[in-house]
C-alpha positions in Angstrom: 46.5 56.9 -62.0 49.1 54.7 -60.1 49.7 51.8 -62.1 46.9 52.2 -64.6 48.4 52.2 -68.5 47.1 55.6 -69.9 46.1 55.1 -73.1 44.1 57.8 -74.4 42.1 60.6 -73.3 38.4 61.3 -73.2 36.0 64.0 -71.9 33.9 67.1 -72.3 34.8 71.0 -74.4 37.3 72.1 -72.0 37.4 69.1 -70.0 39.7 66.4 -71.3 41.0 63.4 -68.8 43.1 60.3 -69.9 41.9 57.0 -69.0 40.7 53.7 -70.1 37.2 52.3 -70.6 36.4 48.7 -71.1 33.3 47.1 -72.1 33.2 43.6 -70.2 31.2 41.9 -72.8 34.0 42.6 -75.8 37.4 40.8 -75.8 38.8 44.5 -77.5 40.0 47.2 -75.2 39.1 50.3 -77.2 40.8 53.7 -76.2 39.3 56.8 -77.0 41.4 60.5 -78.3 38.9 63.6 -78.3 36.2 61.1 -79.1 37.5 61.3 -82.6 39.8 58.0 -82.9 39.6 54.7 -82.0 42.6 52.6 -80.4 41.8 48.6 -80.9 44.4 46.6 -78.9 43.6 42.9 -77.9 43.4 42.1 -74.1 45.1 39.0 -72.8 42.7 36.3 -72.1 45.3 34.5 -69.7 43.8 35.0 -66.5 39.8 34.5 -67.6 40.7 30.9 -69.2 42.7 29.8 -66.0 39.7 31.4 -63.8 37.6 28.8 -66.3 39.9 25.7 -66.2 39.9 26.1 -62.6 36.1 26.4 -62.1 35.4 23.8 -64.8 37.7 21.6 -62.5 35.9 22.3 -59.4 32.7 21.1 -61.1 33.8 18.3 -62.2 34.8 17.3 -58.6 31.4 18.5 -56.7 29.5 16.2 -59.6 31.6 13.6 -59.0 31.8 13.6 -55.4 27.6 13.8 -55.2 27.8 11.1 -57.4 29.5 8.8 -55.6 27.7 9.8 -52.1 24.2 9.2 -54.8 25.4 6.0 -55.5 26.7 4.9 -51.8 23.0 6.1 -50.9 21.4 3.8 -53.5 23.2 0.7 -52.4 22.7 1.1 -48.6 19.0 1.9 -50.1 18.7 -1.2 -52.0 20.5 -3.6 -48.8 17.7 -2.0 -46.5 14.7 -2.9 -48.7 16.2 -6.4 -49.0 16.7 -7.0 -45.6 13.0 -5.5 -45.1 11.6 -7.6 -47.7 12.9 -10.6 -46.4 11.7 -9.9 -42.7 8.5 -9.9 -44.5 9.3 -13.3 -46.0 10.1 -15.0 -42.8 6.6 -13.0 -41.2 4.5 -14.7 -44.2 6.5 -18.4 -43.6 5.6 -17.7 -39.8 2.3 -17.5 -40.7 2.5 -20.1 -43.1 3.3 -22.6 -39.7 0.8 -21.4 -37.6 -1.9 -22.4 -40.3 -0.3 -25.7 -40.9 -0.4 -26.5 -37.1 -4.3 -25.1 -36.9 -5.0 -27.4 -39.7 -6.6 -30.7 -38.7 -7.4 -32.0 -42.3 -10.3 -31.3 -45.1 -10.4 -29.3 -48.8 -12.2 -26.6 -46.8 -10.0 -26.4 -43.8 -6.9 -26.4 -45.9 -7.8 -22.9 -47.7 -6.0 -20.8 -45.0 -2.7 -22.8 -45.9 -3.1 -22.2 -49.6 -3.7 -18.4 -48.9 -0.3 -17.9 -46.5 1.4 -20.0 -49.2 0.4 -17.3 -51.8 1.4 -14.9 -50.0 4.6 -16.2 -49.0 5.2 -16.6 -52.9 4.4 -13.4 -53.7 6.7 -11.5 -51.2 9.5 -13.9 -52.4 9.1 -13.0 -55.7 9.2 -9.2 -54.7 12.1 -9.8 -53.2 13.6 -11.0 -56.0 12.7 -8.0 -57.8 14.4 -5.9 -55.0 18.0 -7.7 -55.0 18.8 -6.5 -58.3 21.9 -4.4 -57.1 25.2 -4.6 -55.6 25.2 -4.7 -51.7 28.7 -3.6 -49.4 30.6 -6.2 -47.4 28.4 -4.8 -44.2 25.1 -5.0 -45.7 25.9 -8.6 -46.9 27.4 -9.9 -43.6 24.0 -8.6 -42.0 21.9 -10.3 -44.8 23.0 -13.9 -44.8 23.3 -13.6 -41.2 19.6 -13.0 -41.0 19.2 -16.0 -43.3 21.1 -18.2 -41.6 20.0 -17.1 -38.0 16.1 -16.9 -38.4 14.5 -17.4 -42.1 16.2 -20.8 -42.6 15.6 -22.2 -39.5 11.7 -20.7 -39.5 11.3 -22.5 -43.3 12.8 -25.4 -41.8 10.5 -25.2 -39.1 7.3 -24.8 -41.8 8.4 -27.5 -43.5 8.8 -29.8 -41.0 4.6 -29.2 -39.7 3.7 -29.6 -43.3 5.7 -33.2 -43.7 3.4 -34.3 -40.3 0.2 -33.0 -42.0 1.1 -35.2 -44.9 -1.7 -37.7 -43.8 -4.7 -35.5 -43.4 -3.5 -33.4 -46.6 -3.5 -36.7 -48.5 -6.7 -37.7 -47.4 -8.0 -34.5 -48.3 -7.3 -35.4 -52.1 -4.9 -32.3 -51.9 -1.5 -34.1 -51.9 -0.5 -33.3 -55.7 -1.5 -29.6 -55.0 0.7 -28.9 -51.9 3.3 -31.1 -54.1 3.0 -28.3 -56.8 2.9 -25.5 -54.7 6.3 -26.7 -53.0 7.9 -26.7 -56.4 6.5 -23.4 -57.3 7.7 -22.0 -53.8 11.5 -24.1 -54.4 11.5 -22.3 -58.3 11.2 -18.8 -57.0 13.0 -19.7 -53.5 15.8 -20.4 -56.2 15.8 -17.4 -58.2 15.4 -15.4 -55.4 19.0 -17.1 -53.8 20.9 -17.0 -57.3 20.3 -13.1 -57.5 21.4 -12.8 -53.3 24.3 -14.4 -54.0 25.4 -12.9 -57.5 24.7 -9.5 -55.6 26.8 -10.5 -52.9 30.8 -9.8 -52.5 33.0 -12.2 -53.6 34.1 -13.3 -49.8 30.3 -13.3 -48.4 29.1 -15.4 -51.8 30.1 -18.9 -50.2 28.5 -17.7 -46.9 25.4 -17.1 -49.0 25.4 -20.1 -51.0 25.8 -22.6 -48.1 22.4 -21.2 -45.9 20.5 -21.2 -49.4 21.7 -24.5 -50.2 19.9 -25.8 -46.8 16.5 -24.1 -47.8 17.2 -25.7 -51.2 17.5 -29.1 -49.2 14.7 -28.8 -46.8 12.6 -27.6 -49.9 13.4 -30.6 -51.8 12.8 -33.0 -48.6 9.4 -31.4 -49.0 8.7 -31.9 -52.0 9.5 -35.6 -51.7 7.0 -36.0 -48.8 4.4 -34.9 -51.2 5.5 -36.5 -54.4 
């Protein structure tokens, strides 16, 4: 039987061979003489543990590496919804301009300003919700760049046609509610900044902080037009 350790014999009347039988599920190797005694010996569990340390191992390395590609995934994830959400914001302070300019003073005409405003508000608070998490040096580079390149210079722009409406929104009797609304839009403008910036990499948090700090400014010029 080449190699094979004999190690007892088994068989039919008149037919008796030597072998070995193992059942899998047992960690005994039991040997059979004339199906009349019983050899117990223990088998080496050497090999099957290493077979399990190694496989164990291997798991732990697949979960690990999916969970790092899961998390990579989430972060991109969360970057693209903020950069989404705030190309909404800078759509609604668009739109906030355009019915600023159409507006040629009145309670009644001014309703299309205080809708856009409300919706502006909203979307910035959403957004707020949406920065939550962590963002790579990329993502953040692309983020304040989109600040700094279009949404600050579009609020600035908004701003600016509200400050030259500031007579016919004053006679209007409607000065103290565009002055609240400003502060309500500045209050959630802020929160929304402090969580862009916190979520930012240490070397893009300055970047960050400066463009804010000019929406902050044009906010507060605002807000002083109205007061």
């Amino acid at each position: 039987m080449g190699n094979e350790t004999i190690l007892g014999t088994f068989g039919g009347v008149g037919r008796t061979r030597m072998g070995v039988y193992i059942r899998p599920w047992h960690r005994w190797l039991s040997c059979s003489v004339h199906h009349s005694h019983s050899i117990k010996v223990p088998c080496s569990n050497t090999t099957n543990l290493h077979n399990q340390k190694v496989t164990m191992v291997a798991i732990k390395n697949i979960l690990f590496f999916a969970t790092a590609i899961s998390a990579a995934a989430i972060v991109r994830r969360d970057a693209a919804t903020v950069l989404a959400d705030l190309k909404k914001v800078d759509s609604d302070t668009n739109a906030l301009t355009t019915a600023i300019n159409n507006y040629s003073g009145g309670a009644i005409a001014a309703i299309p300003i205080s809708s856009a405003e409300s919706t502006l508000d909203k979307d910035i608070k959403q957004t707020t919700s949406d920065a939550g998490g962590s963002v790579s040096e990329a993502d953040a580079q692309t983020i304040v760049s989109y600040i700094s390149g279009t949404l600050q210079p579009d609020i600035a722009a908004s701003l600016t046609a509200l400050k030259g409406k500031s007579s016919q929104i004053s006679a209007a009797g409607l000065k103290s509610t565009v002055e609240n609304d400003l502060k309500t839009l500045k209050t959630d403008t802020d929160a929304l900044g402090a969580k862009l910036v916190a979520s930012a990499p240490s070397d893009q948090q300055a970047a960050a902080q400066s463009v804010l700090a000019k929406i902050d400014a044009d906010l507060t010029s605002a807000i002083a037009a109205f007061a």
